[in-house]
KOLSEDO-52423 format. One line per field, with one value per residue (C-alpha): residue number from 0; chain; x, y, z. Coordinates in nm, 4 decimals. Each point is the difference from the previous one (the first is absolute). Layout:
k	c(NUM:...) $
c	c(A:...) $
x	c(X:...) $
y	c(Y:...) $
z	c(Z:...) $
***
This chain:
k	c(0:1:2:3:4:5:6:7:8:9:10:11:12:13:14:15:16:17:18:19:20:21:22:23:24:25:26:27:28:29:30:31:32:33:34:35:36:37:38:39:40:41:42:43:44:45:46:47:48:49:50:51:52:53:54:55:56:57:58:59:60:61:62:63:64:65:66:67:68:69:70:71:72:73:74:75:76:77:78:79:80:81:82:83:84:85:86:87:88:89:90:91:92:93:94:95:96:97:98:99:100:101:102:103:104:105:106:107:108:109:110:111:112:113:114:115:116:117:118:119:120:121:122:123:124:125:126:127:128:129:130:131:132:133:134:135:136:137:138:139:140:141:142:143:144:145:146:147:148:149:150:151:152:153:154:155:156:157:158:159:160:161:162:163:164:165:166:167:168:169:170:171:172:173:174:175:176:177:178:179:180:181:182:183:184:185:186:187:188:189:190:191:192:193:194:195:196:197:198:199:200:201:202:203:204:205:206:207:208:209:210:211:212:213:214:215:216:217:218:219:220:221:222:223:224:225:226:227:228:229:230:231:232:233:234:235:236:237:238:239:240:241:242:243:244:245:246:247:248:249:250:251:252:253:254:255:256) $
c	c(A:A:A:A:A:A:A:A:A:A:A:A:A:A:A:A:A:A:A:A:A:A:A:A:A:A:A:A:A:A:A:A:A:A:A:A:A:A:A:A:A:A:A:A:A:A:A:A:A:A:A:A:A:A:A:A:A:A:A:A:A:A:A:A:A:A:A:A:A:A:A:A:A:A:A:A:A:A:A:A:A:A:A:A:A:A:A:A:A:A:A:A:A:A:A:A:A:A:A:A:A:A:A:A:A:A:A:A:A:A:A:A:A:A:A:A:A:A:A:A:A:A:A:A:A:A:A:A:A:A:A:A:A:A:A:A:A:A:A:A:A:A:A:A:A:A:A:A:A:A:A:A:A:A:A:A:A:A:A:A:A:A:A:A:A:A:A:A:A:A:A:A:A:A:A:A:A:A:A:A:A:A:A:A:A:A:A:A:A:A:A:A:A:A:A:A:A:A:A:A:A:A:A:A:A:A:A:A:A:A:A:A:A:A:A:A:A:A:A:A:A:A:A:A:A:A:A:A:A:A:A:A:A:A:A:A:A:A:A:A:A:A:A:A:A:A:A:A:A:A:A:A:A:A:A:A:A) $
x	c(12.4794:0.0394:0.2352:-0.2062:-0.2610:0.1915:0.1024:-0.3844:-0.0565:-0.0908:0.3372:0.1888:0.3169:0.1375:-0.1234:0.3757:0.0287:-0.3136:0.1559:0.3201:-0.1355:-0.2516:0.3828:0.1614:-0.2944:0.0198:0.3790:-0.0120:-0.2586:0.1615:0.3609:0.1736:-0.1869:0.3048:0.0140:-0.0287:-0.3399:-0.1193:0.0847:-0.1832:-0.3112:-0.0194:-0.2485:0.1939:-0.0189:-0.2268:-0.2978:-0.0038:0.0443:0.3361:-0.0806:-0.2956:0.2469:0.2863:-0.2476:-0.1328:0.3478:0.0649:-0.3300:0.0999:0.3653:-0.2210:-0.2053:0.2719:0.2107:-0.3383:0.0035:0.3104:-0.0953:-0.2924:0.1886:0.2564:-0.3157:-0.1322:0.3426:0.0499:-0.3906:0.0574:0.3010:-0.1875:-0.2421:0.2310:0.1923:-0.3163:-0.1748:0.3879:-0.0105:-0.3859:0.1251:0.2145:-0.1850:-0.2618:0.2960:0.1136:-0.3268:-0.1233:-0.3411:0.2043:0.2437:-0.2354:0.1726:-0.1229:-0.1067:0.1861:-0.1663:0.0223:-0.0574:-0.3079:-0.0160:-0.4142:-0.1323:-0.0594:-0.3226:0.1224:-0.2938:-0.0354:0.0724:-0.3007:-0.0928:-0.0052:-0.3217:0.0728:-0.1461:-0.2358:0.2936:0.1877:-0.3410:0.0607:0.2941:0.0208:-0.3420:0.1944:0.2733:-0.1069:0.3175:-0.2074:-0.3150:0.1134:0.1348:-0.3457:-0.1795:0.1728:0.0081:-0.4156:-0.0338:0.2348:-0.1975:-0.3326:0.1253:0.0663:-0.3090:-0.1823:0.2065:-0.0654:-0.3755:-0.0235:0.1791:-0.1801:-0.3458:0.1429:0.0822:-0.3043:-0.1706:0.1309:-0.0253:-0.3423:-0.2628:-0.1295:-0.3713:-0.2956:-0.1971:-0.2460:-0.1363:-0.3517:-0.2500:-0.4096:-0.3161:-0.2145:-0.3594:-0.2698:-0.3378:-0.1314:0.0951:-0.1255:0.2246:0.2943:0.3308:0.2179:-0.1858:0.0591:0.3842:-0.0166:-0.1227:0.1871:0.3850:-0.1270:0.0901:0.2896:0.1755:0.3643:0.1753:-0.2476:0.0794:-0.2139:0.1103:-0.1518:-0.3791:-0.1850:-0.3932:-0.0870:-0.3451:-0.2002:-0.3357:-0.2924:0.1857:0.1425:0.3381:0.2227:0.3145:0.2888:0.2647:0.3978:0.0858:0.2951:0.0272:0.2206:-0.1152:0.0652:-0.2475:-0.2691:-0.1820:-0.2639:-0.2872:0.0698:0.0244:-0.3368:-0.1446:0.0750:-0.1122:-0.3230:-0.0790:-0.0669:-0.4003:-0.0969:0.2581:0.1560:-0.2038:0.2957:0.4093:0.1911:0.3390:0.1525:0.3617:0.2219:0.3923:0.2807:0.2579) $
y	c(8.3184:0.3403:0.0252:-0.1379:0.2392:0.2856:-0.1833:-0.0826:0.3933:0.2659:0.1902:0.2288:-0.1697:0.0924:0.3721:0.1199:-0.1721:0.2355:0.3265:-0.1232:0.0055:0.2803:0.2275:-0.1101:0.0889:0.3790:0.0141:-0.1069:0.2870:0.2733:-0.1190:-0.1478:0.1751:0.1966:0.2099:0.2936:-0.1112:-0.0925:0.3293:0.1812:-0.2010:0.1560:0.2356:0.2695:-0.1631:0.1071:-0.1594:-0.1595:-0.3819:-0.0204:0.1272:-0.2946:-0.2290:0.0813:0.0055:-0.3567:-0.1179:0.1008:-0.1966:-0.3041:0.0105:0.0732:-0.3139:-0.1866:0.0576:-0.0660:-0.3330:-0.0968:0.0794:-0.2065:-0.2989:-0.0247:0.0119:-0.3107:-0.1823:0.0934:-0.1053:-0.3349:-0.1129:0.0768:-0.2675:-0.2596:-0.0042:0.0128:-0.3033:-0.1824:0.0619:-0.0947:-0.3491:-0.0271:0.0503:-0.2520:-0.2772:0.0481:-0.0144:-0.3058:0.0061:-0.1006:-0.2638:-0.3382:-0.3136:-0.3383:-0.1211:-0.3525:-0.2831:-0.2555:-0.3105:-0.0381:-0.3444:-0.0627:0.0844:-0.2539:0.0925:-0.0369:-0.1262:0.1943:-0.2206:-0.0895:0.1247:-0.2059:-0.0195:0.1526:-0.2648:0.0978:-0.0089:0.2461:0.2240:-0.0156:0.0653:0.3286:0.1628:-0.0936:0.2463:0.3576:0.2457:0.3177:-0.1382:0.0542:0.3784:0.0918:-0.1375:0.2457:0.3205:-0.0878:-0.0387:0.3039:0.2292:-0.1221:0.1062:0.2816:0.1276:-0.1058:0.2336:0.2785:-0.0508:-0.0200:0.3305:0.1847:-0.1041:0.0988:0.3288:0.0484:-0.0687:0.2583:0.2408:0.1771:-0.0152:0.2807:0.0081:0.2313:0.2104:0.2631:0.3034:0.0329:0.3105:-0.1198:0.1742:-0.1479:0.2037:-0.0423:-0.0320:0.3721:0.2877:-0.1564:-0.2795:0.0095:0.0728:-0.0931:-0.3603:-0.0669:0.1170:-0.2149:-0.3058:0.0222:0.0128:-0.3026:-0.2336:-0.1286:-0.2706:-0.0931:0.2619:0.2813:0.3258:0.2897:0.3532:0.3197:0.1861:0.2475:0.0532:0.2424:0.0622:-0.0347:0.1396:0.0811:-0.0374:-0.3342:-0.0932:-0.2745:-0.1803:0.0153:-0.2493:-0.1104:-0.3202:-0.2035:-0.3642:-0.3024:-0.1126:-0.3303:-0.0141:0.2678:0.1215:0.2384:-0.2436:-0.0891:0.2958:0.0750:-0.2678:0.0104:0.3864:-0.0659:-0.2265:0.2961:0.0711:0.1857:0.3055:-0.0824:0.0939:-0.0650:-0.0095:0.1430:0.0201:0.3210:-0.0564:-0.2709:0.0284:-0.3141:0.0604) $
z	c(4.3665:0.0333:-0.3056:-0.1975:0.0626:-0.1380:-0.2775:-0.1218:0.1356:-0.2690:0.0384:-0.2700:0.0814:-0.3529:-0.0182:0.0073:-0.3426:-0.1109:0.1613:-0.1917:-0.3168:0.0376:0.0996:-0.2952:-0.2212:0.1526:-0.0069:-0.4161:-0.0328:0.2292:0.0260:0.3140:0.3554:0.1284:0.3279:-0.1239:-0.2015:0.3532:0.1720:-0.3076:0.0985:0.3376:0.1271:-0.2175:-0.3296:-0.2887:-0.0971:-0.3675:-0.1333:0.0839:0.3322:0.0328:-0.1138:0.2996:0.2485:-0.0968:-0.0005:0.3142:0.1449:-0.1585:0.1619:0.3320:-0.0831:-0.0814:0.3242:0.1710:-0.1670:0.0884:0.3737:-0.0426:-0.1722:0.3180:0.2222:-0.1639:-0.0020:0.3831:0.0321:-0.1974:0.2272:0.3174:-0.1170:-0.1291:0.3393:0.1773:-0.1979:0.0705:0.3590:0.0139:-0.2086:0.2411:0.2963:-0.1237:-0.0530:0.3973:0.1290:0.1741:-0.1578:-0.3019:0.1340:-0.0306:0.0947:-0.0507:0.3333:0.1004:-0.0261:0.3148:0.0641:0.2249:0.1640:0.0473:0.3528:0.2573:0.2259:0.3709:0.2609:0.2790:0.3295:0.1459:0.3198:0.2799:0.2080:0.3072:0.2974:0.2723:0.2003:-0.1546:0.0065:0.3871:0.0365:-0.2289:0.1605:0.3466:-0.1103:0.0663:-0.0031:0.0105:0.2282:0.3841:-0.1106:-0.1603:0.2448:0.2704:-0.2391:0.0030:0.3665:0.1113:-0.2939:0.1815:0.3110:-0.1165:-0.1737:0.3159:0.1903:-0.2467:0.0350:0.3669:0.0395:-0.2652:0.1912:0.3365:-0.1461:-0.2315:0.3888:0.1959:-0.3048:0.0956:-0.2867:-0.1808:0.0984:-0.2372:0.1628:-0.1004:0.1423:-0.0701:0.1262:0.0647:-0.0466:0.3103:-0.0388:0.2358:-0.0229:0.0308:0.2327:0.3300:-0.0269:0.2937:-0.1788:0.2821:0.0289:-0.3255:0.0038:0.2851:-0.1341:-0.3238:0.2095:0.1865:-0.2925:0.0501:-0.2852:-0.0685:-0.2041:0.0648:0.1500:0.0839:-0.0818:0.0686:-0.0864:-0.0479:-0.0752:-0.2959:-0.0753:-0.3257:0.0498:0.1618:0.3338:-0.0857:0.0290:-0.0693:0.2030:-0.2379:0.1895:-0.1103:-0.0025:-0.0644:-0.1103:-0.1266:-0.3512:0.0330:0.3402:-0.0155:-0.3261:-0.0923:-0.0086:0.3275:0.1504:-0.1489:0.1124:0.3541:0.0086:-0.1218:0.2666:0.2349:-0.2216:0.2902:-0.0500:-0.3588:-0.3088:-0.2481:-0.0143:-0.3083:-0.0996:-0.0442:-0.0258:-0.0102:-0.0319:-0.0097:0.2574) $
***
């Protein structure tokens, strides 16, 4: 797998037999490289061809120790991957995915279809008998009578108390504009006749007469009374009745209590 991609890889494998030969070509042309050839190719050393010629020498000893670094980096390289492709062979040969067995063949005798019993009609008799048995019945029966008692209970006292609780009754407070006919007309009389009206829910408060013109004045009167029993119309009404004194009534104010 993994070898075998190296192998079909475009690698100089074989360069060290190049560098080998390109050595032994310098070495016939300049003699055998010695060390004291490569310490006159130093920094120090004089330029000229022989110079060139130590110089290259020395890179191609560099290249070729390089080379052998890199050719133990592919070996080490090439074993990881051959004990890595034997441990994944192996791996694959232990796992279950892998083990198939040939399932057993048995013997499978043909299946006989069983009836189901048949029921039994259960008689009129029986009927009676199991709607006469109630285990539950007489228990129920007292849970509902004792929880009817009980909400009964709960209802009477919440309408005795809701009784003696005193209701919240509306009332207003509303101020009247009683004017009279002109300036002869008898103020008092007419205060008079207006506090004899007497209805459920009204009160009479205090008055006062202020006067609007040309002598004339008016009976402005307080009076409080229960919404529910006594309403503006009404009041109206029954202080018009008095035509001999009352021109008009108006409604200057009115306040909820």
């Amino acid at each position: 797998m993994a070898t075998n991609f190296l192998v079909h890889e475009k690698i100089w494998f074989d360069k060290f037999k190049y560098d080998d030969a390109e050595r032994r070509f310098y070495e016939q042309m300049n003699g055998p490289v010695t060390a004291g050839s490569l310490q006159s190719s130093g920094p120090g050393a004089t330029s000229g061809p022989g110079g060139d010629h130590s110089e290259l020498i020395v890179r191609i000893a560099s290249l070729e120790v390089e080379n052998q670094n890199l050719r133990g980096v592919v070996q080490d390289l090439q074993q990881a991957i051959s004990k890595l492709e034997a441990r994944l062979s192996t791996l694959e040969k232990n796992s279950p995915t892998h083990r198939v067995t040939a399932p057993q063949t048995q013997h499978v005798s043909p299946m006989r279809q069983v009836e189901p019993p048949a029921k039994k009609a259960a008689t009129p008799a029986e009927d009676d008998e199991d709607n006469d048995i109630d285990l539950f019945g007489s228990d129920e029966e007292e849970e509902d009578k004792e929880a009817a008692r009980l909400r009964e209970e709960r209802l009477r006292q919440y309408a005795e108390k809701k009784a003696k609780k005193p209701s919240l009754v509306a009332k207003s407070s509303i101020l009247l504009d009683v004017k009279p006919w002109d300036d002869e007309t008898d103020m008092a009389q007419l205060e008079t006749c207006v506090r004899s009206i007497q209805l459920d829910g009204l009160v009479w408060g205090g008055s006062k007469l202020v006067p609007v013109g040309y002598g004339i004045r008016k009976l402005q009167i307080q009076c409080v009374v229960e919404d529910d029993k006594v309403g503006t119309d009404l009041l109206e009404e029954e202080i018009t009745k008095f035509e001999e004194h009352v021109q008009s009534v108006d409604i200057a104010a009115f306040n909820k209590i």
